[in-house]
TORKEBA-738740 format. One record per residue (C-alpha): residue in three letters; chain; z, y, x. Coordinates in nm, 3 decimals, always signed. Layout:
// TORKEBA-738740
palo residuo = ALA | cadena = A | zz = Z | yy = Y | xx = X
...
***
This chain:
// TORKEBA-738740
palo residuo = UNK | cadena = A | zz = +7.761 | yy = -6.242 | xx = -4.059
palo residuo = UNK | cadena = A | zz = +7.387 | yy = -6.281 | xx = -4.115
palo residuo = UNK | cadena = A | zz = +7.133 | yy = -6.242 | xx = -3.916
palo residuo = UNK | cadena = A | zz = +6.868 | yy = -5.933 | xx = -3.913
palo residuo = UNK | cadena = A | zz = +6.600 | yy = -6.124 | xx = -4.117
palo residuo = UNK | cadena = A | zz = +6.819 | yy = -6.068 | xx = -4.423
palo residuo = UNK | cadena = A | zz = +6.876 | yy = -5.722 | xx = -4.616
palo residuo = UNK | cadena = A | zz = +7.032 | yy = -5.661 | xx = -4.914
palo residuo = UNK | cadena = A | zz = +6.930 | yy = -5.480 | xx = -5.224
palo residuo = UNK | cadena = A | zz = +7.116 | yy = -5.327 | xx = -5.463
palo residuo = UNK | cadena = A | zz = +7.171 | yy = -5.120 | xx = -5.771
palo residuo = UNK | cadena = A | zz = +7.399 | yy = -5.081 | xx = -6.035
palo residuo = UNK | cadena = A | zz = +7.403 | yy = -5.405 | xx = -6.180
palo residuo = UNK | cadena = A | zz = +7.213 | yy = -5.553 | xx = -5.949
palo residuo = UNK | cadena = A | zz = +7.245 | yy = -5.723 | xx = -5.573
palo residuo = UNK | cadena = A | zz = +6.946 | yy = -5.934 | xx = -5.394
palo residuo = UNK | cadena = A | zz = +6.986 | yy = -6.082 | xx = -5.063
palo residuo = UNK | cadena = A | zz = +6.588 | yy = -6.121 | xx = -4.892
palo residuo = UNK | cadena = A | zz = +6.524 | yy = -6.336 | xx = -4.623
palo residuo = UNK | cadena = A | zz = +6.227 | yy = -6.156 | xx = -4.486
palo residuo = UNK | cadena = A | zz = +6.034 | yy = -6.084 | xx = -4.774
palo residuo = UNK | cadena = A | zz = +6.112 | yy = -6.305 | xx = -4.983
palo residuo = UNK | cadena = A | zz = +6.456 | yy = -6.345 | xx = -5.238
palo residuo = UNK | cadena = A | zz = +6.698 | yy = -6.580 | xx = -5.136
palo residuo = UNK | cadena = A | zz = +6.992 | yy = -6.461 | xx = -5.393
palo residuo = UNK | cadena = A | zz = +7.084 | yy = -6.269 | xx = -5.681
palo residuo = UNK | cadena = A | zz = +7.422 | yy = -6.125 | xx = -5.818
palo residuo = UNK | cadena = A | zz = +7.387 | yy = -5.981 | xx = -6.174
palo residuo = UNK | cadena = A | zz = +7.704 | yy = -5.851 | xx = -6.313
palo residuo = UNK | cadena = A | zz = +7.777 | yy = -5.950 | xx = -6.686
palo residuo = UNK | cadena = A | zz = +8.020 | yy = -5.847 | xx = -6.935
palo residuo = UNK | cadena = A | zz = +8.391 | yy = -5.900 | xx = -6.705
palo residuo = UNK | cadena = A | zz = +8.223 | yy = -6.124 | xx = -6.445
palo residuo = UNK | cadena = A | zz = +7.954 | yy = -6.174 | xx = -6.209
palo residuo = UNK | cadena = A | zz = +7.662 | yy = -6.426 | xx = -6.174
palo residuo = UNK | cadena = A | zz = +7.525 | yy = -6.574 | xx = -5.861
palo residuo = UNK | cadena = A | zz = +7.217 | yy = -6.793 | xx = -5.808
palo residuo = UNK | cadena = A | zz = +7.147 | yy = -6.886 | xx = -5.456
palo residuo = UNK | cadena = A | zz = +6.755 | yy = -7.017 | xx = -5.375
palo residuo = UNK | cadena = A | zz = +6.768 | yy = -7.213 | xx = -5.077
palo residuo = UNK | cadena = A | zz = +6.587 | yy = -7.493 | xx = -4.926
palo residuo = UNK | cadena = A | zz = +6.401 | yy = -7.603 | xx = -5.208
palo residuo = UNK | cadena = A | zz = +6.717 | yy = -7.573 | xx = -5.410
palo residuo = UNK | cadena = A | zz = +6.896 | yy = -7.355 | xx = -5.706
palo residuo = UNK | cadena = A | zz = +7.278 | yy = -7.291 | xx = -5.692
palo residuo = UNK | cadena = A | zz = +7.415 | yy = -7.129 | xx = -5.956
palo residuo = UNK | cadena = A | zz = +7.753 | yy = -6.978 | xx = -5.984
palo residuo = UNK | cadena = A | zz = +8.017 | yy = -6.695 | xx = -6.094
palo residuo = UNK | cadena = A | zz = +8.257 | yy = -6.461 | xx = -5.903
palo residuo = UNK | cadena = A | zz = +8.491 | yy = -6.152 | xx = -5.976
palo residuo = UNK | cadena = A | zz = +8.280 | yy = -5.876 | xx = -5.841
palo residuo = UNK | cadena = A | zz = +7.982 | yy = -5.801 | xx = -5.676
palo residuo = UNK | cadena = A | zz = +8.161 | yy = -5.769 | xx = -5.340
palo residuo = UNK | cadena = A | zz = +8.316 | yy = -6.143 | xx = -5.315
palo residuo = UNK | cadena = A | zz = +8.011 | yy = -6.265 | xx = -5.470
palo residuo = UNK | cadena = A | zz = +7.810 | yy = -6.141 | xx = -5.191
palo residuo = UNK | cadena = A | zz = +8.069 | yy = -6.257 | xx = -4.908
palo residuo = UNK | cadena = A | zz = +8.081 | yy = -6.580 | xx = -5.098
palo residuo = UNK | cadena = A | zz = +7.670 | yy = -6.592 | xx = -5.065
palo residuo = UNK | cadena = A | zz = +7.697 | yy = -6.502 | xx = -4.716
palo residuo = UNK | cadena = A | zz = +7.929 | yy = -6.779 | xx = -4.656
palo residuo = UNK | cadena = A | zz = +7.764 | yy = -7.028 | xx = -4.868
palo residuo = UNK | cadena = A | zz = +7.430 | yy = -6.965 | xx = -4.595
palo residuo = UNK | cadena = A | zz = +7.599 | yy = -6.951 | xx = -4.299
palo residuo = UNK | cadena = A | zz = +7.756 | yy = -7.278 | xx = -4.335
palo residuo = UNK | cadena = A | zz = +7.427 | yy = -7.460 | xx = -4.443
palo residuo = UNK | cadena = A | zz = +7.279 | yy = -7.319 | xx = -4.056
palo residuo = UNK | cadena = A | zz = +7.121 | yy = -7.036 | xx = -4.203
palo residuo = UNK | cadena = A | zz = +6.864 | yy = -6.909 | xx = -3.983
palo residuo = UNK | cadena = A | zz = +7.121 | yy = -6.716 | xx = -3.740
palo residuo = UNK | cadena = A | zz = +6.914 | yy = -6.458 | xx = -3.495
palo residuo = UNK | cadena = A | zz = +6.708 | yy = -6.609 | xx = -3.271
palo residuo = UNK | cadena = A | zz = +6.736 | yy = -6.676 | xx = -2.847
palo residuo = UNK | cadena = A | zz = +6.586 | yy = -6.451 | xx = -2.640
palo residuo = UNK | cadena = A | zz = +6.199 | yy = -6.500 | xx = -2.633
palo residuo = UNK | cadena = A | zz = +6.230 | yy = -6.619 | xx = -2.251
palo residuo = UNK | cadena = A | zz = +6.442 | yy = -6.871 | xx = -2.351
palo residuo = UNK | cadena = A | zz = +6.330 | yy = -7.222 | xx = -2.388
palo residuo = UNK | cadena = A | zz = +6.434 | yy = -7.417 | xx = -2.658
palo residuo = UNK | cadena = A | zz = +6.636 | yy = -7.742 | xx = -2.594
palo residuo = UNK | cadena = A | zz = +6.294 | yy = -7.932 | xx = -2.671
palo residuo = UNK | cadena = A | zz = +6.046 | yy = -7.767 | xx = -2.453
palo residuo = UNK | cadena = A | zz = +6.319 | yy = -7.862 | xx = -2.146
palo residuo = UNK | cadena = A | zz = +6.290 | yy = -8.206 | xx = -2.276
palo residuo = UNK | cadena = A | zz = +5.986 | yy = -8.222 | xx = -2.318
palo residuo = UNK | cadena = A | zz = +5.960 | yy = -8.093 | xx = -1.913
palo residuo = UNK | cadena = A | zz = +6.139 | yy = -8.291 | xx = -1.810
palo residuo = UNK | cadena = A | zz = +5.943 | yy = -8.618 | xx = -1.912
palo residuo = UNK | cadena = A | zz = +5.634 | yy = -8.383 | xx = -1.753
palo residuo = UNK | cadena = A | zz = +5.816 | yy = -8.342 | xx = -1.431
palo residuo = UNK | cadena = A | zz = +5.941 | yy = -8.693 | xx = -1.410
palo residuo = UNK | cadena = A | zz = +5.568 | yy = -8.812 | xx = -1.527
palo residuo = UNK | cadena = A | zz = +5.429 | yy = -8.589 | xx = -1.207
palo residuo = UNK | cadena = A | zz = +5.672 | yy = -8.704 | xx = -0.985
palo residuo = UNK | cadena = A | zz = +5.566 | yy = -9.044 | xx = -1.039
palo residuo = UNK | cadena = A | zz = +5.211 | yy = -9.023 | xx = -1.028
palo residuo = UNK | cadena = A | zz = +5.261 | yy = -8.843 | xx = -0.707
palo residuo = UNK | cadena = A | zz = +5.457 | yy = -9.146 | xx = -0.549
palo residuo = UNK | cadena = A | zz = +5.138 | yy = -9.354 | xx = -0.579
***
């Protein structure tokens, strides 16, 4: 559901979700339960789940519905703000040219 930026880690106890390089969530299983903390945008979510696997379907979730960053448009691709901003360049040209 992610995109390739994020990988996650795991070990028996243990699950981290990276974004890049750095840690964006953990998933620590305690005694019957599991505990979630979620990092993101300058903010700390805590939380609890049944096991490890729903916890980290509930993190993916969680991301993907804040517009986490999905994978990116094809490098030739121009973003919606570099047509914009060609637009006002070509309309600028065009009207300097009239003169």
């Amino acid at each position: 559901m992610l995109g390739p930026a994020f990988k996650w880690n795991d070990s028996d106890d243990m699950s981290v979700l990276f974004l890049r390089y750095g840690s964006v969530a953990t998933i620590k299983r305690r005694d019957g339960w599991v505990e979630v903390e979620i990092n993101w945008a300058g903010r700390k979510v805590r939380g609890s789940d049944g096991s490890i696997r729903l916890a980290r379907r509930g993190v993916e979730r969680w991301i993907a519905a804040r517009g986490g960053p999905h994978e990116k448009r094809r490098p030739h691709e121009p973003s919606a703000e570099m047509m914009r901003k060609r637009a006002a360049e070509d309309a600028l040209i065009a009207l300097v040219r009239r003169r």
